[in-house]
C-alpha positions as CSV (number, residue, x, y, z in Angstrom):
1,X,0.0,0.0,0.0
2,X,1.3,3.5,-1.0
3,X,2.2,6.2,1.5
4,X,-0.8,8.0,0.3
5,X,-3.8,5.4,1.0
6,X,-2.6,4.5,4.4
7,X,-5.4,5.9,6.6
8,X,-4.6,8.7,8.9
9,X,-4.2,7.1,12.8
10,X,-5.8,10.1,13.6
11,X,-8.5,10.3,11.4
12,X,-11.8,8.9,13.1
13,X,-14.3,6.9,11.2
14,X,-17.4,9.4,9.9
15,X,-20.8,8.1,9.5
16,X,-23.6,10.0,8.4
17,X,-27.4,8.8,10.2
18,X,-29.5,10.2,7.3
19,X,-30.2,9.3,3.9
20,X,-30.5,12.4,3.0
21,X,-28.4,13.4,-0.4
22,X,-28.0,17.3,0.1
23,X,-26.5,16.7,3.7
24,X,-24.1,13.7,2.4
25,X,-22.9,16.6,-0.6
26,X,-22.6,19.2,1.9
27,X,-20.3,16.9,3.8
28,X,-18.3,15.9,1.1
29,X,-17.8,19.2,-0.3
30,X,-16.6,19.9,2.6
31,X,-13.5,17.6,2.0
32,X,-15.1,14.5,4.3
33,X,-16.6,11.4,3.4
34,X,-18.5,9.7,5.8
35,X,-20.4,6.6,5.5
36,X,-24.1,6.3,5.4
37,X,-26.1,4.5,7.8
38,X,-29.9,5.1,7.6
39,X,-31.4,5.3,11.2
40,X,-34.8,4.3,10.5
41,X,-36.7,6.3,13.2
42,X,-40.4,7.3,13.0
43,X,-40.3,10.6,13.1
44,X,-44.0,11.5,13.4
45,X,-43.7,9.0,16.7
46,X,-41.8,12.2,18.1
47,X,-43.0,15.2,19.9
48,X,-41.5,18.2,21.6
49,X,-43.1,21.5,22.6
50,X,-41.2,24.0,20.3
51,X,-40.1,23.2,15.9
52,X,-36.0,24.0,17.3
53,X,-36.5,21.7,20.3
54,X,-38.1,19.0,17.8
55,X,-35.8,19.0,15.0
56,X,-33.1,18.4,17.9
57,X,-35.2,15.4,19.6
58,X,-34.9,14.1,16.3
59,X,-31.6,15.0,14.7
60,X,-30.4,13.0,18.5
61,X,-33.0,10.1,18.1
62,X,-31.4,9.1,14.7
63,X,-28.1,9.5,15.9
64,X,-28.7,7.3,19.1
65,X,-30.5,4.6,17.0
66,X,-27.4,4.4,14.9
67,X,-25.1,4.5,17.6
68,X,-26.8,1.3,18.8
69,X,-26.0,-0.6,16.3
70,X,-22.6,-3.2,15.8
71,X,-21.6,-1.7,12.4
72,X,-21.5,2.0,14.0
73,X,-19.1,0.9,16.4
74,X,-15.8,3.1,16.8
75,X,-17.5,5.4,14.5
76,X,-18.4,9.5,15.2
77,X,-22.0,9.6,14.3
78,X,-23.6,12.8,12.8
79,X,-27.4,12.9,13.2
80,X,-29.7,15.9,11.8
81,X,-33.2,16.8,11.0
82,X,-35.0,19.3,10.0
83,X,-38.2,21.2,9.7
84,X,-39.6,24.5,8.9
85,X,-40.9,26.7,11.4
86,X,-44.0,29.0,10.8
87,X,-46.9,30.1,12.4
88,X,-45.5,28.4,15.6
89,X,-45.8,24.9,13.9
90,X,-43.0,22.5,12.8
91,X,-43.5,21.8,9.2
92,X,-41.9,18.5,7.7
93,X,-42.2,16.7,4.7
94,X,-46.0,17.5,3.4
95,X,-48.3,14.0,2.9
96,X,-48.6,14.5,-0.4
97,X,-49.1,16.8,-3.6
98,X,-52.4,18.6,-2.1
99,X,-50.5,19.4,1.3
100,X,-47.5,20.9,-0.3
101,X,-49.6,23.0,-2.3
102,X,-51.5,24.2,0.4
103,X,-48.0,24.7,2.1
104,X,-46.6,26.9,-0.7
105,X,-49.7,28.6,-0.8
106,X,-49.2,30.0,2.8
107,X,-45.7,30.2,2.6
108,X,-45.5,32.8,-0.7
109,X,-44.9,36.7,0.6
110,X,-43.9,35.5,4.1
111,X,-40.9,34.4,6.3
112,X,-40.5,31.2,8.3
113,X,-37.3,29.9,10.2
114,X,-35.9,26.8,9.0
115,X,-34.4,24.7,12.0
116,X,-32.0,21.9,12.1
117,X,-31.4,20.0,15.0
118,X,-27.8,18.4,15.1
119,X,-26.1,16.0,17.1
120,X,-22.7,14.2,17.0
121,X,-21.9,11.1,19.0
122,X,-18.6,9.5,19.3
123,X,-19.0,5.9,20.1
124,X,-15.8,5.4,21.2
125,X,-16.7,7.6,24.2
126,X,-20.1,7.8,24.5
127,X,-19.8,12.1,24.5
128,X,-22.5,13.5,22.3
129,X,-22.9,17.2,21.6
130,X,-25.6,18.5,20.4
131,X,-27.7,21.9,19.1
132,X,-30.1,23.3,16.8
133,X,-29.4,26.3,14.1
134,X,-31.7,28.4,13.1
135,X,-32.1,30.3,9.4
136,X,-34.8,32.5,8.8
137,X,-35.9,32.2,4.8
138,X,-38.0,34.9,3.1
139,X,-40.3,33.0,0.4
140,X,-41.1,35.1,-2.7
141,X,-44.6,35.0,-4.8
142,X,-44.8,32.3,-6.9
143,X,-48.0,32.2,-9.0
144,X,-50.5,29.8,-9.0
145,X,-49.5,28.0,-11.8
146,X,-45.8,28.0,-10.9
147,X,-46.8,26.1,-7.8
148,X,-48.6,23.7,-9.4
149,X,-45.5,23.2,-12.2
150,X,-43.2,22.7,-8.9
151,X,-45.7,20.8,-6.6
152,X,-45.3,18.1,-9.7
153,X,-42.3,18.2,-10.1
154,X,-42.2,16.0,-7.1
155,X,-39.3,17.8,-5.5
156,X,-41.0,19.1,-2.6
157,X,-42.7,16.0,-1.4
158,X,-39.5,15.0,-0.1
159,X,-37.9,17.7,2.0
160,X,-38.9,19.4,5.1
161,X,-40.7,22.8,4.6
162,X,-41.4,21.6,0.9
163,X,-38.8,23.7,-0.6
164,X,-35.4,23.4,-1.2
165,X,-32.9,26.6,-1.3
166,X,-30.4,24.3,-3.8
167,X,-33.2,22.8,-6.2
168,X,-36.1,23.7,-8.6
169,X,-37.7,26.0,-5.6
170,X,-34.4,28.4,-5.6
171,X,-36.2,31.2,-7.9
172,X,-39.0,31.2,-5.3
173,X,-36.8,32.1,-2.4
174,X,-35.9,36.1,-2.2
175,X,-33.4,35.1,0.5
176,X,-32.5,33.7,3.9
177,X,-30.7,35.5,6.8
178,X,-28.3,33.3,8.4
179,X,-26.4,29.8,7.0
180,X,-27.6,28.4,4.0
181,X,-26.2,24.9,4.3
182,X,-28.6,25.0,7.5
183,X,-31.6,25.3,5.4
184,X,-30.0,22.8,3.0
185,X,-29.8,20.3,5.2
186,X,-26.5,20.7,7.6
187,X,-24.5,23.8,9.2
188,X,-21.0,23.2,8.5
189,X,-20.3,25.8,10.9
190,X,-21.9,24.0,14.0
191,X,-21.0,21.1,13.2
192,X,-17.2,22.5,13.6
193,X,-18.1,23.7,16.8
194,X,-20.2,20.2,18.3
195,X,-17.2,18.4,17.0
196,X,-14.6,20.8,19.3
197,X,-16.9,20.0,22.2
198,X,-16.0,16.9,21.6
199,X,-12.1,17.3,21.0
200,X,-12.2,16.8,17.3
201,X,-11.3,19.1,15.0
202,X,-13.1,18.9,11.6
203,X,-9.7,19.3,9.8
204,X,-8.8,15.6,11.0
205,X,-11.8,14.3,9.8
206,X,-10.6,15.6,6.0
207,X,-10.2,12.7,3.6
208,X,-7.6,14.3,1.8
């Protein structure tokens, strides 16, 4: 084996507990490349009295059921979820093409905070850290019909909020105010700083 594909002793084994695409692509753009191991939680099974303090019950439920598991051993574990916040209500995936719709229909003109909960476990250890970031996204005014074309698309039936700031909803977004890998799917940023709580820097964790 050559010099150059001899693992690093010091870099720890990454695993990812989502199946989500966007946050594996964040992640790798990022310079790491962590496996994927999908935690299989029901998520409408979980409650929690505010959308920030949900999408962390979440983003900490699918890391622990991951954790728990033979093949995660020795591994640091990054769980997330998201949904979007508005009117007071956590807002996930919608049901179907009628409830997204609906969604986009009182989202258009209007602000809502998209929250993330994240939490890192390292197994070796047992330390998790854990927190939520928040990313306020101003929705523009798409007509009637431009809903519909998008709604059938079938893009938004399968991410929280019903939007996506990196997909076919980009030109209906005027703008966010905060991280915009957050509303993506994954803060880079905080996951730098759950990582340090946990004595790692995110430069070790580089795969290259």
């Amino acid at each position: 084996m050559s010099p150059m594909a001899t693992p690093s002793p010091h870099r720890p084994r990454l695993v990812l507990a989502s199946a989500s695409p966007a946050r594996l692509n964040l992640l790798r753009q990022a310079g790491l490349a962590p496996e994927v191991i999908v935690s299989g939680v029901d998520e409408d099974a979980l409650t929690a009295p505010t959308p920030a303090e949900l999408a962390l019950v979440l983003a900490e439920a699918k890391a622990a059921a991951v954790a728990a598991r033979p093949e995660a051993d020795g591994a640091l574990l990054i769980g997330c979820d998201s949904v979007l916040e508005l009117d007071g209500e956590a807002l996930g995936k919608p049901a179907d093409a009628e409830e997204a719709t609906a969604r986009w229909k009182a989202m258009r003109g209007r602000a809502g905070v998209l929250q993330t909960g994240h939490c890192v476990i390292d197994t070796v250890t047992g330390r998790r850290a854990s927190a939520t970031a928040s990313t306020t996204v101003r929705f523009g005014e798409p007509t009637d019909a431009e809903i519909a074309a998008y709604v059938a698309s079938g893009e938004p039936l399968y991410v929280a909020g019903a939007f996506t700031l990196d997909g076919r909803s980009a030109p209906f977004i005027d703008g966010i105010d905060g991280d915009p890998g957050n509303v993506i799917g994954l803060s880079l940023p905080l996951l730098r700083r759950l990582l340090a709580e946990l004595d790692v820097s995110i430069t070790d964790l580089w795969s290259a």
